[in-house]
MDAnalysis code that builds the backbone (N, CA, C; Angstrom):
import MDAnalysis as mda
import numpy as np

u = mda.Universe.empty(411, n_residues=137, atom_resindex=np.repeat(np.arange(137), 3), trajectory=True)
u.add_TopologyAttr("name", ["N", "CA", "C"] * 137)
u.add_TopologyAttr("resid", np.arange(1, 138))
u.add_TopologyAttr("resname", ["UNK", "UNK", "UNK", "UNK", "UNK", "UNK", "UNK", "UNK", "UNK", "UNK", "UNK", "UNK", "UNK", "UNK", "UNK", "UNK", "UNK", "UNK", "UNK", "UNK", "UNK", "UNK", "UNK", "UNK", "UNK", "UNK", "UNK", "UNK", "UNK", "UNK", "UNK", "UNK", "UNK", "UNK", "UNK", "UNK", "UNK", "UNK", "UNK", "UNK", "UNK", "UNK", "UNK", "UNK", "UNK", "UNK", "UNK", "UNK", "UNK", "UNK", "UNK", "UNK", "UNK", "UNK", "UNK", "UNK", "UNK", "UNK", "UNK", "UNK", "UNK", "UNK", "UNK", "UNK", "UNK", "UNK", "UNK", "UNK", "UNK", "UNK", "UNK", "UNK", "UNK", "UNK", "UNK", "UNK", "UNK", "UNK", "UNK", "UNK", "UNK", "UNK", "UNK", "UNK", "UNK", "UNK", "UNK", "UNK", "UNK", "UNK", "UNK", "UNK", "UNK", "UNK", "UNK", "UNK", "UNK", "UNK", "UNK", "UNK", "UNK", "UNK", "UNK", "UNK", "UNK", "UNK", "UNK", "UNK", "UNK", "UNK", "UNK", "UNK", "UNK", "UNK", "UNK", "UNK", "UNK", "UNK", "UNK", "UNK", "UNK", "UNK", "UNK", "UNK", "UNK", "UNK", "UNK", "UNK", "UNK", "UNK", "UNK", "UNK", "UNK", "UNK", "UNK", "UNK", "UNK"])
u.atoms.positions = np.array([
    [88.935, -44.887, 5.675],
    [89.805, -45.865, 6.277],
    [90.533, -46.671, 5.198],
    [89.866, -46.958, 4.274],
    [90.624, -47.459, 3.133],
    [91.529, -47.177, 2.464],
    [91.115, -45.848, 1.924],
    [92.367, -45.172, 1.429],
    [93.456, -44.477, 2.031],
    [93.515, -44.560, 3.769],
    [94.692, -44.602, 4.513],
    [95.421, -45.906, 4.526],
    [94.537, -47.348, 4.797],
    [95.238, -48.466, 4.438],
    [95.950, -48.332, 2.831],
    [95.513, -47.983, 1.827],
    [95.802, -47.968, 0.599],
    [96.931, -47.349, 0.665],
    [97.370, -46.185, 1.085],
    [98.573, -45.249, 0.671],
    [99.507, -46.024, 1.626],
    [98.975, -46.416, 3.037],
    [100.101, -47.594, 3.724],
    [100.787, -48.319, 3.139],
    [99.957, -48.983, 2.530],
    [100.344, -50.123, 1.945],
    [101.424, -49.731, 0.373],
    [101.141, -49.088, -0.303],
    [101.491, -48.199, -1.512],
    [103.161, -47.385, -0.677],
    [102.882, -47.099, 0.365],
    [104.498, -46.473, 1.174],
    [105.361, -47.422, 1.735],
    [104.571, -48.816, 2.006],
    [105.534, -49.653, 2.495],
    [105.741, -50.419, 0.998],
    [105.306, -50.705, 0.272],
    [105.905, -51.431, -1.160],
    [106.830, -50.626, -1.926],
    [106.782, -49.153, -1.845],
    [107.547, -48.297, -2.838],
    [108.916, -49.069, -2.521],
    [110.036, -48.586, -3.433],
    [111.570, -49.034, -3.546],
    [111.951, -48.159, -2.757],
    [112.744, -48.197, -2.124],
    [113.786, -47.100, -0.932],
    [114.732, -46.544, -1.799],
    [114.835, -45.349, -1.789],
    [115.542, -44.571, -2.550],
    [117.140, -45.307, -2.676],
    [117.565, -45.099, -3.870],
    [118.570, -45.381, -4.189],
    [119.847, -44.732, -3.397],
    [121.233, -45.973, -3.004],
    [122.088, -44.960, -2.489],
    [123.199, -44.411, -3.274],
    [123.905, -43.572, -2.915],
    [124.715, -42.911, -3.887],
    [125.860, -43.769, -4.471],
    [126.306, -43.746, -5.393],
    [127.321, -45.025, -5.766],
    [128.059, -44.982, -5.290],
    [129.275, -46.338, -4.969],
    [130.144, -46.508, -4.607],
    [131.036, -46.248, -5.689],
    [131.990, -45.153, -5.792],
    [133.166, -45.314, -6.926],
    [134.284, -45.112, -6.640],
    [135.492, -45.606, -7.732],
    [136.994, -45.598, -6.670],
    [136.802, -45.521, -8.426],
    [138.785, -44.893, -8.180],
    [139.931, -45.059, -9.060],
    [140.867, -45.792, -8.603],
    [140.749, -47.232, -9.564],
    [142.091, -47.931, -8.911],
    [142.880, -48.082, -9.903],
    [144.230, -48.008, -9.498],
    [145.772, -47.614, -10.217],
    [146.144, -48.759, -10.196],
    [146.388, -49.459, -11.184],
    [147.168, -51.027, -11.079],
    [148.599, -50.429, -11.950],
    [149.541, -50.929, -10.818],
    [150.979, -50.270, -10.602],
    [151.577, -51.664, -10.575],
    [153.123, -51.597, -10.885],
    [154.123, -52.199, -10.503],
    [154.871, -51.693, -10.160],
    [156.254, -52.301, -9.383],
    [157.522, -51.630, -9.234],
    [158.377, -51.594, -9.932],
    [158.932, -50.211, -10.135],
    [159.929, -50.076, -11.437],
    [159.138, -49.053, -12.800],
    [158.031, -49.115, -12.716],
    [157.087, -48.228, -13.851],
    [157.517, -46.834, -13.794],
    [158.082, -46.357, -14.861],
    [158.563, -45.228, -14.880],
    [157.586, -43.956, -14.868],
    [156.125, -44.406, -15.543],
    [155.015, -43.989, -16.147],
    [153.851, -43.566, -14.602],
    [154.271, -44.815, -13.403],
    [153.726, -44.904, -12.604],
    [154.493, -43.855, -11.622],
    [155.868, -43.648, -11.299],
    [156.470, -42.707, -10.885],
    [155.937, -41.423, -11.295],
    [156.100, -41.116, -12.764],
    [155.998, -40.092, -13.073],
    [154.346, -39.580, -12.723],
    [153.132, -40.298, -12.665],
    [151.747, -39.997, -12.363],
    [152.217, -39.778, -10.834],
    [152.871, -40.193, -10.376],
    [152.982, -40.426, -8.538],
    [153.044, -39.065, -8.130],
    [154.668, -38.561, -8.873],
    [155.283, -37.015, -8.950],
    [154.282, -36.138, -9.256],
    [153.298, -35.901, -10.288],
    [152.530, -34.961, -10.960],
    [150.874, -34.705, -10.420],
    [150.573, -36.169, -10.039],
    [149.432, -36.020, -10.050],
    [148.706, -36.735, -8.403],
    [150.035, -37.594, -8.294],
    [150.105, -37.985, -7.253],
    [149.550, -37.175, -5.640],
    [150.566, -36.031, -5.413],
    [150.188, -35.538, -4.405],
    [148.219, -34.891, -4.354],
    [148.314, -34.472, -5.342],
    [146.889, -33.194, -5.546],
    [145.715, -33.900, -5.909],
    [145.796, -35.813, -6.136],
    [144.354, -36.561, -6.566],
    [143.218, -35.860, -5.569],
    [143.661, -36.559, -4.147],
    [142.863, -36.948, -3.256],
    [142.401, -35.581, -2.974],
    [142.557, -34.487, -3.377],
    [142.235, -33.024, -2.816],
    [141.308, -32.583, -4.134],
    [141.297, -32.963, -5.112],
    [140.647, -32.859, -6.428],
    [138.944, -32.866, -6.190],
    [138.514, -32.845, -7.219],
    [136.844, -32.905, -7.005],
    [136.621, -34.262, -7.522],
    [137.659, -34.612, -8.763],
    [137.471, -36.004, -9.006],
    [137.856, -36.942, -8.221],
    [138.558, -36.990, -7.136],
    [139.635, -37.695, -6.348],
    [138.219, -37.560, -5.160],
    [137.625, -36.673, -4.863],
    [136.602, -36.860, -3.976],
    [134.934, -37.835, -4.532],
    [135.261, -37.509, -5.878],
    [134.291, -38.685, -6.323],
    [134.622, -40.223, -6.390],
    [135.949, -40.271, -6.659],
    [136.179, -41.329, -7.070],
    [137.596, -41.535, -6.214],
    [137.683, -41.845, -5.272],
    [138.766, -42.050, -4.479],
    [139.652, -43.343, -4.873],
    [140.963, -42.967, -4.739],
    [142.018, -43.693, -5.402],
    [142.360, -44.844, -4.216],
    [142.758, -46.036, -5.241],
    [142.849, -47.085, -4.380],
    [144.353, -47.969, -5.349],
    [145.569, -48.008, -4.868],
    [146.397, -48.779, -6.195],
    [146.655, -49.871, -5.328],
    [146.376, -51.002, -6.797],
    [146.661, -52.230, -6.402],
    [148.274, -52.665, -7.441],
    [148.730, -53.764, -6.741],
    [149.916, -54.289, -7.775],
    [149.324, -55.124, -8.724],
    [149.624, -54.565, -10.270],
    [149.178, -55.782, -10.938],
    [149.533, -56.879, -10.807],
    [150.226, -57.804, -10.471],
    [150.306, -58.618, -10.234],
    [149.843, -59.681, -9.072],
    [148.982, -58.633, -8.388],
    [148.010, -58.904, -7.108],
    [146.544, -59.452, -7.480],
    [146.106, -60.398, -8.503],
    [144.645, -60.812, -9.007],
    [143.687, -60.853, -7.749],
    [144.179, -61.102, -6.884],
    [143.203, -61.221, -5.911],
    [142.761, -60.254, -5.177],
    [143.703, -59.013, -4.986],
    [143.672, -57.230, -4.748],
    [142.937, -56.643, -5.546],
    [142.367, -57.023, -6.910],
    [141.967, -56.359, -7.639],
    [140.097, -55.952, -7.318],
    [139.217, -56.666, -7.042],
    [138.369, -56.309, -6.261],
    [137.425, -55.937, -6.954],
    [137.634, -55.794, -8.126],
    [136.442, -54.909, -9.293],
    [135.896, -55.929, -10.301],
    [135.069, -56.347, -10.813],
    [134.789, -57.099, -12.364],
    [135.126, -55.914, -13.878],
    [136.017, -56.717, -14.085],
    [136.539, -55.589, -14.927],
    [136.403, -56.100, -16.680],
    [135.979, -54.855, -17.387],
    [135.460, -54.882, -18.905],
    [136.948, -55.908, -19.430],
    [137.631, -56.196, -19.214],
    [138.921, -57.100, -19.647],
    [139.964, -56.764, -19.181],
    [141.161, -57.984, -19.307],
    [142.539, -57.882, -18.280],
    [143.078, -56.511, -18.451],
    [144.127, -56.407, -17.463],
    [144.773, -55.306, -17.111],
    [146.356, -55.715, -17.327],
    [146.725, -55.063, -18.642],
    [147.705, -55.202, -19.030],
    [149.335, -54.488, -19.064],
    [148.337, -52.997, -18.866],
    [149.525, -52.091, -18.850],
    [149.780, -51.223, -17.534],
    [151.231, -50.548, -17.277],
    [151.078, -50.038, -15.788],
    [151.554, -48.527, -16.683],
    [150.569, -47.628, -16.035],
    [149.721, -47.779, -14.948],
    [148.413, -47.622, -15.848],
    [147.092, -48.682, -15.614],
    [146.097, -48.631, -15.897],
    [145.313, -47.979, -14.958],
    [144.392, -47.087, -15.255],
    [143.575, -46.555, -14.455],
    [142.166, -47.013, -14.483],
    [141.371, -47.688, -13.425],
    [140.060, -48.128, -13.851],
    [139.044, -47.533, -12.965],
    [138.222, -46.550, -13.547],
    [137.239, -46.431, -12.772],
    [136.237, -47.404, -12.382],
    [135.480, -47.452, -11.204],
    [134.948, -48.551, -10.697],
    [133.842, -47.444, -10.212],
    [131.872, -48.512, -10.258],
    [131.452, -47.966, -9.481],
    [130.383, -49.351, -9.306],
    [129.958, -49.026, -7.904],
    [129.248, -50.527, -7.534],
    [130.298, -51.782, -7.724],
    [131.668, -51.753, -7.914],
    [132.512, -53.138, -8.049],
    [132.340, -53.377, -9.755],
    [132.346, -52.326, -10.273],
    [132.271, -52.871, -11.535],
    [132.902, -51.871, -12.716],
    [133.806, -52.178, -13.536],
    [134.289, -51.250, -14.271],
    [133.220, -49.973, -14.979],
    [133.433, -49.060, -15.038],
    [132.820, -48.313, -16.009],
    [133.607, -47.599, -17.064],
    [134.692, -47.181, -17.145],
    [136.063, -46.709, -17.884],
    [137.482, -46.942, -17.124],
    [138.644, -47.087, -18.109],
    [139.612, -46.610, -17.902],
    [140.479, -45.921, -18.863],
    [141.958, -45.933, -18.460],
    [143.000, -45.050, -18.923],
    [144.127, -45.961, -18.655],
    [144.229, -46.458, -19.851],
    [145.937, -47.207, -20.192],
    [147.212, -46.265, -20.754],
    [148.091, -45.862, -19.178],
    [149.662, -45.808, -19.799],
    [148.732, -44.254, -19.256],
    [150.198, -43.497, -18.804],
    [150.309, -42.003, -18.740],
    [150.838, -41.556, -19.097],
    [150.552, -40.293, -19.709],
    [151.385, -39.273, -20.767],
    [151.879, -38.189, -19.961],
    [150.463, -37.357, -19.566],
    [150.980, -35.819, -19.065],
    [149.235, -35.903, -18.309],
    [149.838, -35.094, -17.289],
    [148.238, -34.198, -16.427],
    [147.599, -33.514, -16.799],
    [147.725, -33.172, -18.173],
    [146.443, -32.415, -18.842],
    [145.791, -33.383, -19.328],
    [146.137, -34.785, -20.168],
    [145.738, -35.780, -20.666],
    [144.456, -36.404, -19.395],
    [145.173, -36.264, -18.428],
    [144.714, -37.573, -17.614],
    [143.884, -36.819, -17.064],
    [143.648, -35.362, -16.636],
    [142.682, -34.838, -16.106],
    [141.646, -34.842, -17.243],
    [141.744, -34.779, -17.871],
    [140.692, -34.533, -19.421],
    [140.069, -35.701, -19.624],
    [140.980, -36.956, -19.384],
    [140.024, -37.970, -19.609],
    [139.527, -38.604, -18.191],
    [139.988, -37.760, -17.329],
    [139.305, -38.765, -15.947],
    [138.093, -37.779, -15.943],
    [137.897, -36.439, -16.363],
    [136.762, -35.853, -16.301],
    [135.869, -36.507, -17.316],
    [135.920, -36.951, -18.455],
    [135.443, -37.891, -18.790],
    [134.523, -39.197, -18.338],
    [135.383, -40.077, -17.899],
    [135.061, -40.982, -17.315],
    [134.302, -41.012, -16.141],
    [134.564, -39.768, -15.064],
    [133.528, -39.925, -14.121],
    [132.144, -38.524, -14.450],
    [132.164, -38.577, -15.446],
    [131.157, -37.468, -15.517],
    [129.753, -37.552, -14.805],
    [129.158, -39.353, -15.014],
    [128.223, -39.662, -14.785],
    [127.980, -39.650, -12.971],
    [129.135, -39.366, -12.524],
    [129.156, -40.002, -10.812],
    [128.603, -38.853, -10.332],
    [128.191, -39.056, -9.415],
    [127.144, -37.956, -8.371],
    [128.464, -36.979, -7.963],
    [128.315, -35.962, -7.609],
    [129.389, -35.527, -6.661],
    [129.061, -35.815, -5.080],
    [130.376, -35.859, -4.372],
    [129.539, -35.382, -3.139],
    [129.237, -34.920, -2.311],
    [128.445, -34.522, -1.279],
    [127.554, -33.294, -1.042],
    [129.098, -32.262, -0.239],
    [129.825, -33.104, -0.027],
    [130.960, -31.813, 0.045],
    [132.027, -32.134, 0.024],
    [132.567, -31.145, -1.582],
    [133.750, -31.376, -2.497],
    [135.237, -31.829, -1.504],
    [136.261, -32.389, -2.123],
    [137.852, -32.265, -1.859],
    [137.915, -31.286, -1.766],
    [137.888, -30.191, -2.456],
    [138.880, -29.009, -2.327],
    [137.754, -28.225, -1.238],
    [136.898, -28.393, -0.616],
    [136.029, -27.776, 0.222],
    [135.930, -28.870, 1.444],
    [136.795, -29.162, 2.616],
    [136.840, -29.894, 3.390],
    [135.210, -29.763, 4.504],
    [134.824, -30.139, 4.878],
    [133.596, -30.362, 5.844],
    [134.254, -29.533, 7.531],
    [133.327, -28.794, 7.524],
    [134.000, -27.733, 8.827],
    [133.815, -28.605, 9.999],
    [134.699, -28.957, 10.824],
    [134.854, -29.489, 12.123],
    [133.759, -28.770, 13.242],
    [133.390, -28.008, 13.139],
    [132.699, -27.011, 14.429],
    [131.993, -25.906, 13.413],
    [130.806, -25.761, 14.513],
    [129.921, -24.777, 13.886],
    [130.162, -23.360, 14.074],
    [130.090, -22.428, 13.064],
    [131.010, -21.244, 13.942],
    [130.113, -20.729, 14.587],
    [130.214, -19.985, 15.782],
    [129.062, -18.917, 16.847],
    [128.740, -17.904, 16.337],
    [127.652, -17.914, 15.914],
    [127.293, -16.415, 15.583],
    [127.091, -14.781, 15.948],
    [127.525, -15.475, 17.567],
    [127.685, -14.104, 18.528],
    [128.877, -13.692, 18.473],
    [130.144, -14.567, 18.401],
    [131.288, -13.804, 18.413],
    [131.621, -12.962, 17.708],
    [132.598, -12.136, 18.183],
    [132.631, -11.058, 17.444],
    [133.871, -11.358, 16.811],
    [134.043, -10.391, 15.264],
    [135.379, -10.424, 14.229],
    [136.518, -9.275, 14.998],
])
């Protein structure tokens, strides 16, 4: 009887498993950024379908919006377009100023290396319906 109270007690004190992080990519943009256009054009359409874009889902704020910004961040945000990864509300890397989409994929793989993926990718959408296994092809 004891050592059923014991492991009770030992299952209700354990820590509850950790949940998966919260992470975003947020784009601090202005209007008029030529740099920010040009990421819009290139990289723009294909983020959110990405594997990184499914880890770290994009969120752009205006820099000039302090109160939009939403993250505690390693120091100000100076240049457009800054890219800051965020996880739990809190910076972990970014990417000041855009060059080209090989650059920025290279270093956003970088930056979110540490993030969980999750359990089902962007480019692998989650099936709406289960298929029947009786029907026939």
């Amino acid at each position: 009887m004891i050592r059923i109270l014991a492991t009770a007690l030992l299952l209700a004190l354990a820590p509850a498993p950790l949940a998966a992080a919260e992470a975003e990519l947020i784009m601090f943009e202005q209007p008029g950024c030529p740099f920010c256009a040009k990421w819009n054009r290139e990289i723009g359409p294909i983020y959110p379908k990405s594997d990184i874009g499914a880890k770290a889902p994009l969120r752009r704020v205006q820099i000039s919006d302090k109160k939009a910004y939403g993250v505690t961040l390693n120091g100000p945000v100076i240049f457009t377009p800054t890219f800051v990864v965020s996880v739990n509300g809190r910076e972990t890397g970014r990417i000041e100023g855009y060059a080209n989409d090989e650059s920025f994929w290279g270093l956003m793989t970088q930056r979110t290396a540490d993030i969980p993926a999750p359990t089902t990718p962007a480019s692998e959408p989650a099936p709406t319906t289960t298929p029947d296994p009786t029907a026939s092809h």
